[in-house]
C-alpha positions as YAML, in Angstrom:
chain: A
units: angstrom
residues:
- id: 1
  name: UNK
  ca: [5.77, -4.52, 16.77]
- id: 2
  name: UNK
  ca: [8.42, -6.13, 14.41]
- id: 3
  name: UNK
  ca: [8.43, -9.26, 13.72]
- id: 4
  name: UNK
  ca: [10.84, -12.05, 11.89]
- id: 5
  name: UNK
  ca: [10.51, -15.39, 11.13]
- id: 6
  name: UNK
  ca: [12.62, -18.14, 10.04]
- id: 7
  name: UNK
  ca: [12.53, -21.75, 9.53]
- id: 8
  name: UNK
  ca: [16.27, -23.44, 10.83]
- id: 9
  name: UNK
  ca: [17.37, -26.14, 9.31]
- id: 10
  name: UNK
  ca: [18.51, -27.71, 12.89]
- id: 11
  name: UNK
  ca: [17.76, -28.41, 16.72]
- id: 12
  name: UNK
  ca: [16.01, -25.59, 18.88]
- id: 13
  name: UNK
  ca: [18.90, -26.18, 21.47]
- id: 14
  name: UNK
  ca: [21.35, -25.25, 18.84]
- id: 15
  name: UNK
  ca: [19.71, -22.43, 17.03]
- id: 16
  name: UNK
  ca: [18.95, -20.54, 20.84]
- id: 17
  name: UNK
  ca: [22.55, -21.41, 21.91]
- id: 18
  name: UNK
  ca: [23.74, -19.10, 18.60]
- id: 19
  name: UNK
  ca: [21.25, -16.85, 19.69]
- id: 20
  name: UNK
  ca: [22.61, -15.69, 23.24]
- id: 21
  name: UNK
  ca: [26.28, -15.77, 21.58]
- id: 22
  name: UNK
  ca: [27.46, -12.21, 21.12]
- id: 23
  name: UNK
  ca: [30.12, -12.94, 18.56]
- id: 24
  name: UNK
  ca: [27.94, -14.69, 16.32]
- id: 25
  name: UNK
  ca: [25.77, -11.69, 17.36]
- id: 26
  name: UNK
  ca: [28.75, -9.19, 16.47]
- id: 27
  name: UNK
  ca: [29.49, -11.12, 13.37]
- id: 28
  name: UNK
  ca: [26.12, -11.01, 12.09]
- id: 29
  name: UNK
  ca: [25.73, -6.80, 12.06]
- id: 30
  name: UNK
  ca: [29.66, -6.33, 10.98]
- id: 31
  name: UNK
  ca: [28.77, -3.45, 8.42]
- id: 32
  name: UNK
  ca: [27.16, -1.82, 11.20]
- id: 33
  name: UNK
  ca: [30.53, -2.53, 13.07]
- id: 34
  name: UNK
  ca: [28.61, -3.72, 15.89]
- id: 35
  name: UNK
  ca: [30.95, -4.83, 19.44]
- id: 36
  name: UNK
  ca: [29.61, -6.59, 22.05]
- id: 37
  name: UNK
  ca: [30.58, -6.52, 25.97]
- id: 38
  name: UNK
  ca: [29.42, -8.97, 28.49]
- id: 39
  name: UNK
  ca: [28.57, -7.89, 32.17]
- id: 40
  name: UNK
  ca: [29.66, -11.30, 32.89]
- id: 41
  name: UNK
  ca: [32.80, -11.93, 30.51]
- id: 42
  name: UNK
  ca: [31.34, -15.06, 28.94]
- id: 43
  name: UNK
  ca: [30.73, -14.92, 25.43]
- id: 44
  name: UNK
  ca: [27.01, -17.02, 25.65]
- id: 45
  name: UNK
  ca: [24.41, -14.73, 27.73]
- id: 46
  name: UNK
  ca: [22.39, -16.35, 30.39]
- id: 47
  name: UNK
  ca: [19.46, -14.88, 32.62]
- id: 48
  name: UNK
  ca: [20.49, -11.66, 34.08]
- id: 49
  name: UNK
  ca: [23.46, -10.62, 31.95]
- id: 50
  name: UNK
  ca: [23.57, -7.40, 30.55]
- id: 51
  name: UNK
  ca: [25.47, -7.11, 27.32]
- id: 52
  name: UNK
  ca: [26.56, -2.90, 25.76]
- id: 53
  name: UNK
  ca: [26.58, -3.04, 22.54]
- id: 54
  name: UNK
  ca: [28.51, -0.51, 19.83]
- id: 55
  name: UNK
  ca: [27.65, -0.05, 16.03]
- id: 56
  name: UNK
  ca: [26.96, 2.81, 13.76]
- id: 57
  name: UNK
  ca: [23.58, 3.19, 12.84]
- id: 58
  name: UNK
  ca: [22.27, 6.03, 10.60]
- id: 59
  name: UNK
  ca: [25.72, 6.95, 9.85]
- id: 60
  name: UNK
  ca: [25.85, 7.72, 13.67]
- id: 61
  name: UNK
  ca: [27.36, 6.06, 17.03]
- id: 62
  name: UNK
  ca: [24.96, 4.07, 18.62]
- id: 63
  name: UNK
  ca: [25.44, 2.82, 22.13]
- id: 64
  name: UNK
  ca: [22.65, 0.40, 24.24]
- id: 65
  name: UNK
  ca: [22.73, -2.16, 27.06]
- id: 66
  name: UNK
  ca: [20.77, -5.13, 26.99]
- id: 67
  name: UNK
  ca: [19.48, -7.78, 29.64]
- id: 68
  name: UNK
  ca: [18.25, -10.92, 29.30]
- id: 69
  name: UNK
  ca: [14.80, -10.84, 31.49]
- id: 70
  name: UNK
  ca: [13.71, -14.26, 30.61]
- id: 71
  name: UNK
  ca: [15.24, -17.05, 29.80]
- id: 72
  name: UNK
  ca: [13.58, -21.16, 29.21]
- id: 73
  name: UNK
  ca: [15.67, -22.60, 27.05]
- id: 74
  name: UNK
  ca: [15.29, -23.84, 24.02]
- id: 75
  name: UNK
  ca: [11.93, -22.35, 24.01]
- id: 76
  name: UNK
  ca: [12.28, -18.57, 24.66]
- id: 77
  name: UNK
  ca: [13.84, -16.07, 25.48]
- id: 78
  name: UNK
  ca: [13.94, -11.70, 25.95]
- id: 79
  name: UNK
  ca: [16.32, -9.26, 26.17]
- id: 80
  name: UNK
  ca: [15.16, -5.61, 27.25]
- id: 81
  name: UNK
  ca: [17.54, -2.21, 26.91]
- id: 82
  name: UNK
  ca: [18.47, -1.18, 30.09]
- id: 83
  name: UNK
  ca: [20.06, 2.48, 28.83]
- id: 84
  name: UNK
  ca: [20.24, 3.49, 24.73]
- id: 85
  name: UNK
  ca: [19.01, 5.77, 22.53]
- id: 86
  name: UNK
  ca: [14.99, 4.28, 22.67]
- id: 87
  name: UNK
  ca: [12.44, 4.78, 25.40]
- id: 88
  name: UNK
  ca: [11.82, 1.52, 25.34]
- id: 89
  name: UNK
  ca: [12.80, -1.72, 23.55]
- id: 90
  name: UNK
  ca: [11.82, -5.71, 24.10]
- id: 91
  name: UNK
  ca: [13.37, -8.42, 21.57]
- id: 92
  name: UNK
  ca: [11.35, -11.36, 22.07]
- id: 93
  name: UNK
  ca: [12.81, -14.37, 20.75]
- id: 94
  name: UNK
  ca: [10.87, -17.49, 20.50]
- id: 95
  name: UNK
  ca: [11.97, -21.28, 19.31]
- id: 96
  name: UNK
  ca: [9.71, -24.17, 17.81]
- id: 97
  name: UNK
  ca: [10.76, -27.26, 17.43]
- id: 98
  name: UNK
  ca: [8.96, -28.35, 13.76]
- id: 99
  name: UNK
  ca: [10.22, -31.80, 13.70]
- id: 100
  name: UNK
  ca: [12.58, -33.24, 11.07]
- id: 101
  name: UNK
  ca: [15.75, -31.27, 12.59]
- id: 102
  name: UNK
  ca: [13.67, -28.01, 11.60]
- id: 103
  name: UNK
  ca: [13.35, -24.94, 14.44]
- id: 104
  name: UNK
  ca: [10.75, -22.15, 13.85]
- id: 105
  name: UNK
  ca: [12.56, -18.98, 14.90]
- id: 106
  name: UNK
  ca: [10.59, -16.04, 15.81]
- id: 107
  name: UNK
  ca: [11.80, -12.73, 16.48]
- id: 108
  name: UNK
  ca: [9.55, -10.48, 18.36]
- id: 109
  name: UNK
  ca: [10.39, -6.83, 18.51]
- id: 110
  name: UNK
  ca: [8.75, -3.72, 20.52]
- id: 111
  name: UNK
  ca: [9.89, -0.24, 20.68]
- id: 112
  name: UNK
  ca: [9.32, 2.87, 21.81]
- id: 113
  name: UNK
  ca: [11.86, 5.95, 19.88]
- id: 114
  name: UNK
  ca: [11.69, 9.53, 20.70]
- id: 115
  name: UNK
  ca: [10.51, 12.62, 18.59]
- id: 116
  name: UNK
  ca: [8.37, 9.65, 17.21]
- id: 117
  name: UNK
  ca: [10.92, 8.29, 14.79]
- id: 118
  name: UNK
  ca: [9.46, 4.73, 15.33]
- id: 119
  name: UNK
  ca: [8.40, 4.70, 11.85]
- id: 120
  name: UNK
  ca: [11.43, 5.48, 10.45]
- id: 121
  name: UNK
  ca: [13.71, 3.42, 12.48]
- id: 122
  name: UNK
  ca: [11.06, -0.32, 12.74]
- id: 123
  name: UNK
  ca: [11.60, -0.65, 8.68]
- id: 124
  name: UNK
  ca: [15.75, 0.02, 9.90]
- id: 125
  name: UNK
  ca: [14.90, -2.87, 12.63]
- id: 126
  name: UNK
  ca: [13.36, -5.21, 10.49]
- id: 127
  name: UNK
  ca: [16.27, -5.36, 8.05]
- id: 128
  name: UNK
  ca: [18.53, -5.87, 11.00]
- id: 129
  name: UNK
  ca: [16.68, -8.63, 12.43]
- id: 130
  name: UNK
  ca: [16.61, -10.19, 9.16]
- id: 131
  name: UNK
  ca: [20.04, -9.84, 8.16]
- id: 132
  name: UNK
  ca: [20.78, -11.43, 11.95]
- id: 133
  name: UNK
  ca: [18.30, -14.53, 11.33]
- id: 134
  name: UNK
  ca: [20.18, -15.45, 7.99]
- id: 135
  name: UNK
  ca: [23.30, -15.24, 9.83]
- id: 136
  name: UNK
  ca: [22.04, -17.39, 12.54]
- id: 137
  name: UNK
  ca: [20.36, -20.36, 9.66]
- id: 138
  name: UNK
  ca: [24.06, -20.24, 7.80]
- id: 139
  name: UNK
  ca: [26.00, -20.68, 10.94]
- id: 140
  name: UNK
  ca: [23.25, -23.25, 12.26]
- id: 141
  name: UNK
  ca: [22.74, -25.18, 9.19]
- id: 142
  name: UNK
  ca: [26.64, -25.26, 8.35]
...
């Protein structure tokens, strides 16, 4: 399992609601070149939607589609792939409100890669999910 966390300066509310928005999503992986499609057209992801993703990864095209299996917001929510390049892959992602305008955000990450490259590509993850959590406290805390 992978795991992030970071402390937002702001509201739950707000730092979930940047969360399920694929351009700030997009925006946050750009030297990956990462594009986002909705299933739904809107740009904010609720329960259900499936979101296919594009980026280079390894120097490689990477495709994967996404759903959002749970949902309670502010609080919590996962996406799962639904087809991509990983047996299996859950993103947890998990909100506490600390008090004084401050939002514990946890990132929760489980996968499953073939050939067992898990090894190889978690540290990749990792970096990812941390580049995407600053992007999210910047945009949050602007």
């Amino acid at each position: 399992m992978i795991e992030v966390v970071t402390v937002v300066g702001a509201a739950a509310s707000t730092v979930f609601d940047l969360e399920l928005d694929v351009d700030v999503h997009a925006a946050s992986l750009r030297d990956s070149r990462e594009t986002a499609t909705t299933s739904s057209g809107r740009r904010r992801l609720v329960l259900g939607d499936e979101v296919a993703f594009r980026a280079r990864h390894f120097g490689l095209p990477w495709r994967m589609t996404s759903r959002i299996s749970a949902y309670d917001r502010p609080r919590y929510f996962a996406d799962e792939q639904v087809r991509g390049p990983f047996r299996s892959m859950r993103h947890e992602h998990h909100f506490e409100e600390l008090g004084d305008m401050r939002t514990k955000m946890t990132d929760r990450m489980t996968i499953s890669a073939p050939l067992g490259m898990s090894g190889v590509i978690a540290p990749y993850l990792k970096r990812l999910l941390t580049r995407r959590a600053m992007h999210i406290k910047r945009q949050a805390e602007a």
